[in-house]
C-alpha positions in Angstrom: 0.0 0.0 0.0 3.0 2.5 0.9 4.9 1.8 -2.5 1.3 2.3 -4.6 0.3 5.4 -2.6 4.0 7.1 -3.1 3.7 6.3 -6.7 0.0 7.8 -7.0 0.9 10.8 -4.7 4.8 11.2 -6.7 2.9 10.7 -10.2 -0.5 12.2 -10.3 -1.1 15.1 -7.8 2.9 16.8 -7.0 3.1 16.8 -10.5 0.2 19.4 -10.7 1.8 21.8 -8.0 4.6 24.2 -8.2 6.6 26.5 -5.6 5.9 25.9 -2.3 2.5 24.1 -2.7 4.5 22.1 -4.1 7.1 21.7 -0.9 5.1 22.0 1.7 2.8 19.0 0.0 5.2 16.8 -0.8 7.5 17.0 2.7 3.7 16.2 4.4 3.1 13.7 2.0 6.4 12.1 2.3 6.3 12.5 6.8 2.7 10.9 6.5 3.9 8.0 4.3 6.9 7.3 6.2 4.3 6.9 9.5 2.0 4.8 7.5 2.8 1.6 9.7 2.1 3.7 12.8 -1.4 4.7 11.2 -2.4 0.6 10.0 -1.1 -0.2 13.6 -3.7 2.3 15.3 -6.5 1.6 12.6 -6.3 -1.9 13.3 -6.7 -1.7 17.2 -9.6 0.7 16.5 -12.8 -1.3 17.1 -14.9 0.1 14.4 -12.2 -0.7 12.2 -11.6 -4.2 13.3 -15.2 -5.0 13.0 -14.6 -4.4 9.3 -12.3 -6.8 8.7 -10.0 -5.5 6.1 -6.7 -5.1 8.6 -5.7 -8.4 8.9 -3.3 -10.0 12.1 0.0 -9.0 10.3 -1.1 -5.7 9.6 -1.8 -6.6 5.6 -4.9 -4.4 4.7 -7.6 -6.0 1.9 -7.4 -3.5 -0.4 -9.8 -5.6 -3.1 -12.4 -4.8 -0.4 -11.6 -1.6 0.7 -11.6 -0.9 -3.5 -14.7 -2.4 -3.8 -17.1 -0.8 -0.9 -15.6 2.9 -2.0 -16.4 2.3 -6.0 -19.6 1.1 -4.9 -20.7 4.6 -3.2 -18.6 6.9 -5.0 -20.2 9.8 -6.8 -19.8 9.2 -10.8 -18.9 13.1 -10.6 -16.0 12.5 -8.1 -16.3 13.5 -4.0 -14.0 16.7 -2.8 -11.7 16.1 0.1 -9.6 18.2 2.3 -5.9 17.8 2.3 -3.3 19.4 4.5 -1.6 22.0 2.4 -3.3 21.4 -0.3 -6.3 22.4 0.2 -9.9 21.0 -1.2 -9.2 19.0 -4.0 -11.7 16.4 -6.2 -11.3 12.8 -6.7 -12.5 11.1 -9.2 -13.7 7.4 -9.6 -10.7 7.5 -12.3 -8.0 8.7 -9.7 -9.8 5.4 -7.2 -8.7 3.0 -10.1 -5.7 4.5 -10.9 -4.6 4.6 -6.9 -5.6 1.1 -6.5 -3.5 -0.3 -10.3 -0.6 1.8 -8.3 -1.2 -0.4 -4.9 -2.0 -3.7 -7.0 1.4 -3.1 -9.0 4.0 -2.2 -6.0 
């Protein structure tokens, strides 16, 4: 999931910054991936999170599954998120597959 998320993150959102958006984004991007196993570690003792089941015992998240429930609620116009230093951006059910061929491939 780290590898696939870098190269999502690397390939198709810093490439559409410049100056310090462009920084300040990718130093948080690169900090947050680096904690990722910290972040797995507390999702999977949360309870709401284990009654999911897609955090298995070695820390291995289902990302089929994960894939599959967010495709199947996703707006066919995309949903807008808040990021840290990057403000509101859109995702699309295209930038869901493309994430997920990234985390498939790494």
């Amino acid at each position: 999931v780290q590898n696939g998320l870098i190269k999502f993150i690397d390939t198709e959102m810093l490439n559409h910054l410049d100056g310090w958006q462009k920084i300040g984004a990718g130093a948080f991007v690169a900090l947050a991936v680096k904690n990722l196993p910290n972040t797995i570690e507390a999702y999977a003792n949360n309870q709401v999170v284990a009654m999911l089941g897609i955090i298995d015992e070695e820390r291995n998240i289902d990302i089929d599954a994960l894939h599959d429930a967010v495709m199947d609620y996703f707006s066919t116009d995309g949903e807008y998120i808040n990021i840290p230093m990057l403000g509101r951006i859109k995702i699309t059910k295209q930038d869901i597959e493309t994430l997920y061929k990234y985390i498939k491939e790494a």
